[in-house]
N, C-alpha and C positions, 0 to 999 in steps of 0.2 A: 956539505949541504948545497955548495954553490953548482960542483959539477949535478947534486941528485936533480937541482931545479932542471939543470939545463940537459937534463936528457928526460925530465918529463916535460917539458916544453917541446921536444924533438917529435917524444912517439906522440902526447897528444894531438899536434899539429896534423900527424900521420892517420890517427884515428881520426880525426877530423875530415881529412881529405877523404878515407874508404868513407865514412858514414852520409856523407853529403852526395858522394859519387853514387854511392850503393841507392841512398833514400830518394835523392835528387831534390832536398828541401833544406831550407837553412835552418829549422829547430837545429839540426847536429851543431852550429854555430854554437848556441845556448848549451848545449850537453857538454863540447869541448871547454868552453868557460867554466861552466861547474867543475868540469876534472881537474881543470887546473888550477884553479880555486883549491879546491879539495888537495891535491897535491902537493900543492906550496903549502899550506899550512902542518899540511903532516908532514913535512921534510925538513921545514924552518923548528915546530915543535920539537915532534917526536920523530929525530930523522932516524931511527934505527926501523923502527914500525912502518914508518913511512915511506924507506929502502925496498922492507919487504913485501909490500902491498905493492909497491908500483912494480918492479920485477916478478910478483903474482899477475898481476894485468896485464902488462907486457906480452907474456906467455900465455893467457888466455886469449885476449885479443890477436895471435899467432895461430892458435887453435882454432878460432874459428873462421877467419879468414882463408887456411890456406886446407887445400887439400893433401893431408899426408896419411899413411900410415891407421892415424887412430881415424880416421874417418872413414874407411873399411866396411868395418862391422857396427853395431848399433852398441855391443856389449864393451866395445873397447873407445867409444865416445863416453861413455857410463863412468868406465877404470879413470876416465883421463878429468871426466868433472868432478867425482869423488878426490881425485888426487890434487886440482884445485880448492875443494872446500875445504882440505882437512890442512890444508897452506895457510888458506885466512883465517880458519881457524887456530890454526897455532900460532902463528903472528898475532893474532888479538888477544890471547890467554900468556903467550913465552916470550913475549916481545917487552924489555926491561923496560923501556918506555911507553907503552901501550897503554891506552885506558883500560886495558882488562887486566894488567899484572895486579892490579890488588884484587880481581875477584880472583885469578889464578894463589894468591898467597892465603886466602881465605876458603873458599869452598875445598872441599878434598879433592884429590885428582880423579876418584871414579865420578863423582860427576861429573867433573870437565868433560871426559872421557864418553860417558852417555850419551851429554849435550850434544856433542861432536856429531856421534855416529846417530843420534836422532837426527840432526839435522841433515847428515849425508845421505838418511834413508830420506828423507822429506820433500830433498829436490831430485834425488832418483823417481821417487815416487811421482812425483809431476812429470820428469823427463819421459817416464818410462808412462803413463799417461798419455801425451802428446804423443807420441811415436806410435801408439796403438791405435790412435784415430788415427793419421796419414796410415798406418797398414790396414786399413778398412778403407780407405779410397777408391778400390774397384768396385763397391758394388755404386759407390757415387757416380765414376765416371760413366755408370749407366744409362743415370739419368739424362747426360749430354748423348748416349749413342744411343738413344731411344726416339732422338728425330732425325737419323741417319739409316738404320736399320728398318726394313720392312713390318708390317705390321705382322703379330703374328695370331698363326689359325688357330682351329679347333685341335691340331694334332698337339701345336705347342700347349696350347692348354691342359690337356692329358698326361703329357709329360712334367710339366710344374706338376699337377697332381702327386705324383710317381715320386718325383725328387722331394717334395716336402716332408716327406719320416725321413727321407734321408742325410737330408740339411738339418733337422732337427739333431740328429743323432750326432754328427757330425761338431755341433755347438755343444751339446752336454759334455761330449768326450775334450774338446777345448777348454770347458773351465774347470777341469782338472786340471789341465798344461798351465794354463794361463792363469796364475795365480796376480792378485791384481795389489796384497798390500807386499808378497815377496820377490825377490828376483828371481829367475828361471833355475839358476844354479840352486840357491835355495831351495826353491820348494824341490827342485829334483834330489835334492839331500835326504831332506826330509820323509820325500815321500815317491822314493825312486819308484817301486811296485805300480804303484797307480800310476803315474806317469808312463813307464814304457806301455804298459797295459791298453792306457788311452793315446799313445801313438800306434801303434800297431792299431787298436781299432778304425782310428783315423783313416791312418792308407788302407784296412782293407774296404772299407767302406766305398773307397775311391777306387780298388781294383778288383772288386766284385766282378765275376766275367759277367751274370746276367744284365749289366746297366746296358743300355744302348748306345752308340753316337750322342746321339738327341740327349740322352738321360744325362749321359756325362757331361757332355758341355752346357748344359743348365746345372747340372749340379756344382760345376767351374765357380759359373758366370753369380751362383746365389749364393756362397759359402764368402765367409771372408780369405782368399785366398793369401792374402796377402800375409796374413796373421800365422795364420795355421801353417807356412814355408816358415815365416820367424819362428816361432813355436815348437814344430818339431825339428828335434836338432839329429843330427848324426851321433852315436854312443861310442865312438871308440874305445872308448876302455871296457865300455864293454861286450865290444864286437869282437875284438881281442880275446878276451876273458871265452868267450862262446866258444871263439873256434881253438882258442887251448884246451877247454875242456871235451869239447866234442873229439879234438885230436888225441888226446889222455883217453878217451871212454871208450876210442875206436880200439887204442892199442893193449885191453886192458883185456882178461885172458877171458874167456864168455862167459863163466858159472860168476863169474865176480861181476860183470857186466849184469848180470841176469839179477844178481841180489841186489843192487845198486838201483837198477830203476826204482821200483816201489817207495826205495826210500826217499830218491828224489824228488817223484811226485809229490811225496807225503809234506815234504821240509815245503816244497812249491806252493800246495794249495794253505798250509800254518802259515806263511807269509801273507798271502792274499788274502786270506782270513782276517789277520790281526790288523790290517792297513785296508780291510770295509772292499778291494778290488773287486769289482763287478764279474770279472773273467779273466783268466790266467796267460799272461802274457806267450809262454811256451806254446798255447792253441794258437793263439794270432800268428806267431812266430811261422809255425807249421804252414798253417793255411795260406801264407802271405808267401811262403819260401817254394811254393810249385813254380813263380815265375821264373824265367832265364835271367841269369842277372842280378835275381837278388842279393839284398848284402844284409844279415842279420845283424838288427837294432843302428841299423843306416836308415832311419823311413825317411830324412830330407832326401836323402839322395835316391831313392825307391821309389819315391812321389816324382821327384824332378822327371827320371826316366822313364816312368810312368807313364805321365804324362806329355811328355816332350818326345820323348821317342817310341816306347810301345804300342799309347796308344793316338798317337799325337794325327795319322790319318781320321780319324772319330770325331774331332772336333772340330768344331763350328768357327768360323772367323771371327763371331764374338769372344768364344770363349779363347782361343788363341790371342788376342788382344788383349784379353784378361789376363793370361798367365803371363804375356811381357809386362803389365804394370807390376803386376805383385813381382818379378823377380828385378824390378830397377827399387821399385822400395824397400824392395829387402836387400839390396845391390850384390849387384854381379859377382864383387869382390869375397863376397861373404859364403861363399862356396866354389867351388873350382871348378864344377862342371857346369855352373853358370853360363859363361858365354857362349858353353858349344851345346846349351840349351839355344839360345835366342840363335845361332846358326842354322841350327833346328829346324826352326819355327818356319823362318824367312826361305831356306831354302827348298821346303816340301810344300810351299806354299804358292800356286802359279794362278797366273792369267788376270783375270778379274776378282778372284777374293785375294790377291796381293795387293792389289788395287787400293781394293779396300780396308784390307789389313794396315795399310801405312796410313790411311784417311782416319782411322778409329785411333790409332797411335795420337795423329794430332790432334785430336776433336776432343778433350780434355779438359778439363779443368784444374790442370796441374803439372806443371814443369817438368814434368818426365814425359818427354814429346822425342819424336822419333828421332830427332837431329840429338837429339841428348844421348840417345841409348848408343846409336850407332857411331857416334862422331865422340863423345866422353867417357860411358862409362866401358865399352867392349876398349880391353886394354890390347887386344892382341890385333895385331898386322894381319897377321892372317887370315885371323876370322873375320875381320874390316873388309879386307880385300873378295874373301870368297861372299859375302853377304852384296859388296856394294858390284861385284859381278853379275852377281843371278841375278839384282832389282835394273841392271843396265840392259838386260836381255828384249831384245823384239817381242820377242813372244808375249812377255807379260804385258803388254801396251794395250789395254782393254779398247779405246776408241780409236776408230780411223784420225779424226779429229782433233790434236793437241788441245788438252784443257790449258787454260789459264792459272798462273799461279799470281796472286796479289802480294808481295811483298811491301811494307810500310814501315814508316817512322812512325814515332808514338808524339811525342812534343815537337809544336811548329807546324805538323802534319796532319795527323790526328785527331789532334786538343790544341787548344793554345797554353802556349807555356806562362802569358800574362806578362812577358818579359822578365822574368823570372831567372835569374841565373842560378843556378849554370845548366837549367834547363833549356831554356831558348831565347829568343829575346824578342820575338812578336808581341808587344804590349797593343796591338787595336783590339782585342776582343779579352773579358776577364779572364782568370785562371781557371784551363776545368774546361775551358767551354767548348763544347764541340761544333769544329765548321761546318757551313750551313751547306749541305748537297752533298758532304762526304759518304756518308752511308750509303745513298743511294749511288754515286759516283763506284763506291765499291761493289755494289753488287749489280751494278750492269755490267762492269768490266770483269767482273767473274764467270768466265765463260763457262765454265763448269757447275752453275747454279743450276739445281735440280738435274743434275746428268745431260746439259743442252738443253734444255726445255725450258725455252723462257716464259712459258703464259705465267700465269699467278697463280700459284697450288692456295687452296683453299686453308685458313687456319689463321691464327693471332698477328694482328697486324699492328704493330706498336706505331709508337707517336712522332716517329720521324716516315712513316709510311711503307716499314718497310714488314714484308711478310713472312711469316717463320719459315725457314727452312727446313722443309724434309730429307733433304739429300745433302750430301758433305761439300763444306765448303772449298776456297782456296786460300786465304786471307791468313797472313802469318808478318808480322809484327817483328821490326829488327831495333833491338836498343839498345843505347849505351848503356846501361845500367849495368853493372855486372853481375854476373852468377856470385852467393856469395851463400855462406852456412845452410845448407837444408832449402835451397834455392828461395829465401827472404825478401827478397826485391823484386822474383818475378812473380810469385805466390801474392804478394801483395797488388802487381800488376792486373793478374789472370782474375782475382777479386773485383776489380774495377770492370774487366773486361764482360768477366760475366754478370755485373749488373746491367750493363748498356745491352748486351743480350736477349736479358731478359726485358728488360723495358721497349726493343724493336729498333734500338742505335744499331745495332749489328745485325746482318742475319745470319751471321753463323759465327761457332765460337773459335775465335784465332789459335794461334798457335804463336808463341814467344820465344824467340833468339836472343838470350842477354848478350852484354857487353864482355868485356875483363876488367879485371884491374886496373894491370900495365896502362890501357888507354885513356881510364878516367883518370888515372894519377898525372899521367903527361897533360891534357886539358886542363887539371885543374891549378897544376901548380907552374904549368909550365905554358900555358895556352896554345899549346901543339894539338893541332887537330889529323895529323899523317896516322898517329897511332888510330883513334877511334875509325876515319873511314878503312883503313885499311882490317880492322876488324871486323866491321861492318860487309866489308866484298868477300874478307874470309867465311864470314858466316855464311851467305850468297854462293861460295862455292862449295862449301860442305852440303848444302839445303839443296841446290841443283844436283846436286850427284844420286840424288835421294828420289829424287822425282826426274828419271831422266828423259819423260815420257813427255814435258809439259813445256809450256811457254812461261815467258817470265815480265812483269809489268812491277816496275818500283817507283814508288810515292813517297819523295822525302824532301827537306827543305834546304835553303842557302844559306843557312844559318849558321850550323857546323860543318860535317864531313860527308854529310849525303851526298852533295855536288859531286866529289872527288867518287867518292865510292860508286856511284850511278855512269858516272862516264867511264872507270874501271869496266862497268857491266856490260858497257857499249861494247867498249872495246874489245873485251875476250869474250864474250858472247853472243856476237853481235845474232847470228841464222835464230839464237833462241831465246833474244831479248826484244819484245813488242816495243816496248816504249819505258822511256824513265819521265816519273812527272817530278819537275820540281816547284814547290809552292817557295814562291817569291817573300821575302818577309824583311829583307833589308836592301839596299845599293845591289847593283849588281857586280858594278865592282869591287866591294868585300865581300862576293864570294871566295870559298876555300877553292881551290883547285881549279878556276878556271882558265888560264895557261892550257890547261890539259883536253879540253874540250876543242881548241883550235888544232892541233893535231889529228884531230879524229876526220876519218872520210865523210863528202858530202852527206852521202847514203846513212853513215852513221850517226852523224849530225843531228842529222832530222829526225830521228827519234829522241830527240830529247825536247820535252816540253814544258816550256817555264811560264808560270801559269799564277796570278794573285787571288781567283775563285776559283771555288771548281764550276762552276759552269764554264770558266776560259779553258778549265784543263778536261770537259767533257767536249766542248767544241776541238780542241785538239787531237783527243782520241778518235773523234768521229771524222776529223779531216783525214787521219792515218787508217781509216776502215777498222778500229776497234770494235766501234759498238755502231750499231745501228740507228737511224734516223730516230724511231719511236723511244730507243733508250735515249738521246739526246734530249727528246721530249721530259720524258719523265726525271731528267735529272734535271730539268729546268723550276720543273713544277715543287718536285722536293726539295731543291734549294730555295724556293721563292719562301716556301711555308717556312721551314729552319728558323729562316732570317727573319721574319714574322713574330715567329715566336720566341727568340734571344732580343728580338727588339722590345717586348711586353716584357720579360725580364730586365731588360736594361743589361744586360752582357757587353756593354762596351765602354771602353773606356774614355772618351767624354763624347759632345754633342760633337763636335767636328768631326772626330773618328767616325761616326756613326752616318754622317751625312755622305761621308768621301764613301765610303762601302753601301750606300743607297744609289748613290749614281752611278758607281762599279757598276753595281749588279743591273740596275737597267739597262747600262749601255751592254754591257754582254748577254743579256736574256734578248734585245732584240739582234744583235751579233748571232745567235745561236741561229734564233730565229729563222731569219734571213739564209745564213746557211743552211739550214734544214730545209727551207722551204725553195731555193735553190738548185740543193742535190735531188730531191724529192725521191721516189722507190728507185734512181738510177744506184743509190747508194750501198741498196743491198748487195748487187752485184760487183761495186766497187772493195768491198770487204774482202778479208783473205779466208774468210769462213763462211765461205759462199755455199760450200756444201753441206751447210746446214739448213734444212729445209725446214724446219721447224721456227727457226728463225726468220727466215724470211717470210713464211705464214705469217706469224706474228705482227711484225712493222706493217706498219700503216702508211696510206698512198700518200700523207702528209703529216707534216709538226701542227701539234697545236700550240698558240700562241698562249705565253704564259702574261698577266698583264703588270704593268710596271707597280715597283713598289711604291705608293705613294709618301711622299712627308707628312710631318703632322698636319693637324688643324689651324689654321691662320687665323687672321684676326679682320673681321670681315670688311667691308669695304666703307669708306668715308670713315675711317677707324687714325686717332692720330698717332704718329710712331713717330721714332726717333731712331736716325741711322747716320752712320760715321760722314755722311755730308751733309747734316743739317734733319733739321723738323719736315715733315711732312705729314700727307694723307694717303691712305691705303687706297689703290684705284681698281686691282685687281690680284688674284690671289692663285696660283696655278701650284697643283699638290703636286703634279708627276716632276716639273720640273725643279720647286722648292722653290720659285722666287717670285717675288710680289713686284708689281706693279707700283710705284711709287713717286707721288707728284708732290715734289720739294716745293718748298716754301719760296726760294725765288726763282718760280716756272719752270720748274725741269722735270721731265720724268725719267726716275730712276729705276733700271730692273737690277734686282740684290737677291741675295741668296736671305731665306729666313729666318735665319741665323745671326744675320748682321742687322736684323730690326727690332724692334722692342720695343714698349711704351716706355713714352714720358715719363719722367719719375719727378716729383714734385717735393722738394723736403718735409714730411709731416710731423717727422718729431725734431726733439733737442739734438740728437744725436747727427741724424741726416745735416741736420741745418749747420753744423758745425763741422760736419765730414765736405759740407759744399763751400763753407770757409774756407775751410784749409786749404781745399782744391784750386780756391782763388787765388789764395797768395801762393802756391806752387807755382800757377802759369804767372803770377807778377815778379816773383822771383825770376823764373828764365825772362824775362823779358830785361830784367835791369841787368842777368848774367852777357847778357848779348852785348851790354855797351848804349843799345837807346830806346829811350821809353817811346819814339813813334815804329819799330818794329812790333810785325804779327805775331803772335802766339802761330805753332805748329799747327793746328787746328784748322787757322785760319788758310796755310799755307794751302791744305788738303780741299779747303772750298772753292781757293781760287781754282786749281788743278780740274775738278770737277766740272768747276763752272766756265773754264777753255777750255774741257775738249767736248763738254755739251752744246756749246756756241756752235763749235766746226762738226759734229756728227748726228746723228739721228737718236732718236727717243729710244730705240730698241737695243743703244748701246750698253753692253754689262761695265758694272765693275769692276771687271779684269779679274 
């Protein structure tokens, strides 16, 4: 019992660390206590039961953590949770001390037995449930590439026309396949005839020569593709069985051959009879077998090359989009011709719909984003290699121009973490809250907004100001968090991301670089932050190789491994890294990694900008020629409003925070200002994207002044207050700069911030009058601690102080 405690103490500790790393929230805290709870007592109890529950856990919590083997294919995650439930169920029913050995000595064993396999079909059935929605997710991630893609004409409409009986058909012959209370093996048991019947219909539906281009890649883009690759499977046994017998019938002597047909039809059409089949799988067979290549009762793989290589010039760059999602959620691994499908794709694919092809990849709403396909799931060197060649090529480099790439942190960055560990440790604004001018900050330095065209395209403009985007963004998201089961933690992410989306926080929808493991486990148990940045630059170099056409600008903070990982960026990338911003959030000298930014060249130095607002870090950019005077402007004005409105929420964490981030923001909105108004139109030609004329159209011959944020409401004048140097009268009351004018009770005027003033407060009840008791004999007490009753109280100390250096200086002196 002593060793069981102390190796569930080990892994829970372990589970604790992934669940906190993965979630980045301390609930996992609370879950680890209950397990441990829960474990001591079944191991002190019932330690035979409670052995084999925790060694059942053990090895689930293995399973879903890591990627091996069973996480391949979908049908062999299935084998591998059946083969845990039927674990805890036999430990709950065979286990000599378990609370279920007396219903195991009481009910008979076919129940048990029942129970068991009802219950293994029940979480199958949910599993297999969930998996069917995520394989219906391409026709979702349309609705994200439907403000990225052109609007379409009267042709495309004619075409939906066209494709509608044929997407219909296409779903009737699916739920035959797609049996929804059995498994696929099943119902193919059961009801083999129908089944190959309604594959075969399937592909030929899809390889119809009449379809068009157009027809075909709308009928892609509207079918669940995703499903329909899960769904139809490859029949080996009896593609096999086919070409034995076809090899038997060739070598069979002809009057025998002659009598044999008839009767095969005959046994053919009695089968498809007796099991209700619409049409006889041997026509389809036929019909579908004039292609080059065919492989009879192969339609995964019939379809695959169908479409990837036959007809893979016909299709549309949406619909090529399409086919990479549905083949990363049905994953690569789960067929072999997979990867040198998505080789395919990429490499008959040039210029500008390449372009575009890798922008629709990320513009998603789901962690299968093009850094995942090409950098995780393609297992092969080779195919890596010849894919990340063709996308490095000149030719495909659609703009003169390099676009801009926005890489970011998400906590400290982003959002405030609320100081929150071991998410970040910014506590001046709550948790959640998003910085005020970030948004806009990000979509002026997205040079690639709307294709170079910066006016304002007409359309939905949310409540940070910012306007939907029609054309594809730059904006991709680097986190610690790691990749973990069926991508859990970013899925949860990309959730979050796309409501700020849709509400106008964002104008386009990001793309998400999780973390690993190894890095969150080192930070969390070990406060090693080398492993996270060095993650973090890894991902930066896989993500650049990707896009090698663009510039690169990263947003992260001092708080963990950004620092380190951003001066990394300097360094080995220095010709295609614009700038690293880093937002300020502690000491500067507990930054991680700053050692390493003294080695860096002047030239490279200077692109790094450490920045407490983002209007300090838009004044930055625009000193470096990032963005333009007029975006200076507007990221002034959308940060003023922001902070307006988290002020009317109260998003901060008390009055003093709140006031030190009001005077911030003044002194750098007239800072901007000034500089803006400074550089004035000299600036457009100071930019390194001078050649863009559309932009300089744009900018305006001046900044418009954005006006200071004021403080609250005061307390008007001949008003009595009380302030840390005595009683006084309010003389005058100034909102920009937050401090009153104050004429103390022995002739002084005092200027104080409106924070340090207050009314009088007069004891009115029993409580007060005794909370001012006590307060008396506190200060009488230090007075007899000191040694003599004619010593001042402290208080008194702070009057005199005031009242000699108000003797010797002028009325307009502050507080300090």
């Amino acid at each position: 019992r002593s060793i069981g405690l102390a190796c569930a103490a080990w892994h829970v500790s372990r589970g604790l660390v992934l669940v906190m790393v993965a979630r980045g929230a301390w609930w996992g805290l609370g879950i680890a206590v209950v397990v441990v709870l829960v474990c001591g007592i079944s191991l002190y109890v019932t330690p035979v039961w409670g052995a084999a529950n925790l060694a059942l856990a053990v090895g689930f919590v293995g399973f879903l953590f890591k990627g091996d083997w069973q996480h391949r294919e979908q049908e062999k995650e299935q084998w591998m949770t059946s083969f845990f439930i039927v674990g805890f169920a036999a430990a709950f029913f065979y286990a000599p001390d378990s609370w279920g050995a007396g219903i195991a000595d009481i009910a008979p064993k076919k129940v048990i037995i029942l129970s068991i396999i009802f219950v293994v079909w029940g979480i199958n059935f949910l599993t297999r449930c969930i998996h069917r929605g995520s394989l219906k997710s391409g026709v979702v991630a349309r609705t994200v590439w439907a403000n990225i893609l052109r609007e379409r004409g009267a042709d495309e409409r004619i075409v939906r026309v066209v494709v509608e009986e044929k997407v219909k058909r296409v779903q009737d012959k699916l739920r035959l396949i797609d049996s929804k209370a059995l498994p696929g093996w099943a119902n193919f048991l059961l009801l083999f005839p129908i089944v190959i019947a309604a594959e075969a219909a399937v592909y030929n539906v899809f390889a119809d020569p009449a379809l068009s281009g157009a027809e075909l890649s709308r009928l892609v883009t509207e079918v669940h593709l995703g499903l329909i690759l899960y769904k139809v499977k490859d029949r080996h046994l009896l593609g096999h069985a086919f070409a034995l017998a076809r090899g038997t019938y060739q070598l069979l002597p002809s009057r025998l051959r002659v009598g044999l047909t008839p009767i095969a039809r005959k046994l053919l059409r009695l089968v498809s009879w007796i099991y209700g089949a619409t049409e006889s799988p041997q026509v389809a067979v036929r019909d579908a077998s004039t292609t080059p290549g065919f492989h009879p009762y192969h339609y995964r793989t019939n379809l695959l090359l169908l479409l990837c290589e036959w007809r893979l010039a016909d299709l549309t760059v949406e619909a090529r989009a399409t086919l990479l999602h549905s083949l990363m959620i049905l994953k690569l691994s789960a067929h072999p011709q997979a990867e040198n499908c998505v080789r395919q794709i990429f490499v008959r694919t040039f210029g500008p719909q390449l372009a575009l092809l890798k922008r629709l990849c990320d513009s998603k709403r789901s962690h299968h984003n093009l850094h995942k396909l090409i950098w995780q799931d393609v297992s092969s060197e080779s195919i890596r290699g010849e894919i990340l060649l063709h996308l490095s090529h000149p030719t495909h480099w659609s703009q003169a121009v390099p676009e801009r790439k926005i890489l970011s942190d998400v906590d400290d960055t982003f959002v405030s973490s609320g100081g929150r560990y071991p998410a970040g440790v910014d506590g001046r604004y709550a948790h959640r809250t998003i910085y005020p001018g970030v948004s806009r900050f990000f979509l002026e330095l997205d040079s690639g907004f709307h294709n170079g065209n910066w006016s304002e395209i007409p359309g939905r403009t949310g409540g940070a100001g910012v306007t939907e985007s029609r054309g594809a963004g730059n904006v991709v998201f680097l986190s610690a968090r790691p990749h973990v089961w069926r991508g859990l933690s970013e899925n949860a992410s990309l959730k979050k991301f796309n409501r700020l989306w849709r509400k106008g926080n964002l104008h386009v929808m990001p793309a998400l670089l999780p973390g690993d493991l190894h890095s969150g486990n080192a930070f969390m148990t070990q406060g090693n932050l080398e492993p996270m940045a060095s993650k973090k630059f890894s991902n930066f170099q896989q993500y650049a190789s990707l896009y090698p056409e663009c510039t690169y600008c990263f947003v992260g903070d001092n708080g963990q491994g950004d620092f380190l990982a951003g001066v990394r960026m300097v360094r080995e990338f220095g010709h295609r890294m614009d700038a690293v911003f880093i937002h300020q959030v502690q000491p500067l000298h507990l930054t991680f990694g700053w050692p390493e930014m003294e080695a860096l060249a002047p030239d490279q130095r200077r692109k790094i900008v450490i920045f407490r607002d983002y209007i300090e870090a838009a004044l930055g950019a625009f000193r470096r020629g990032l963005i333009a005077v007029q975006a200076l402007s507007r990221i002034m004005h959308s940060a003023r409003q922001d902070y307006l409105a988290l002020e009317a929420e109260g998003n901060f964490e008390s009055a003093e925070v709140k006031e030190t981030e009001r005077l911030r923001f003044n002194a750098n909105l007239e800072l901007a200002y000034q500089a803006g108004l400074s550089a004035g139109p000299a600036s457009l030609s100071a930019t390194p994207r001078s050649a863009n004329k559309k932009m300089q159209a744009f900018a305006g011959d001046c900044i418009v002044p954005a006006p200071p944020i004021p403080a609250p409401d005061g307390y008007p004048e001949g008003t009595a207050v009380h302030t840390p140097y005595g009683e006084g009268v309010v003389v005058t009351y100034d909102r920009i700069s937050g401090r009153y004018a104050v004429e103390l009770s022995w002739k002084c005027t005092l200027y104080i911030n409106h924070l340090r003033v207050r009314l009088p407060r007069t004891p009115d009840s029993t409580p007060e009058r005794w909370g001012t008791l006590a307060s008396t004999f506190k200060k009488a007490a230090q007075v007899l601690r000191r040694g003599s009753l004619d010593s001042k109280p402290e208080v008194d100390l702070a009057l005199e102080h005031v009242d000699g250096g108000s003797s010797g200086g002028s009325e307009g002196d502050d507080d300090g």
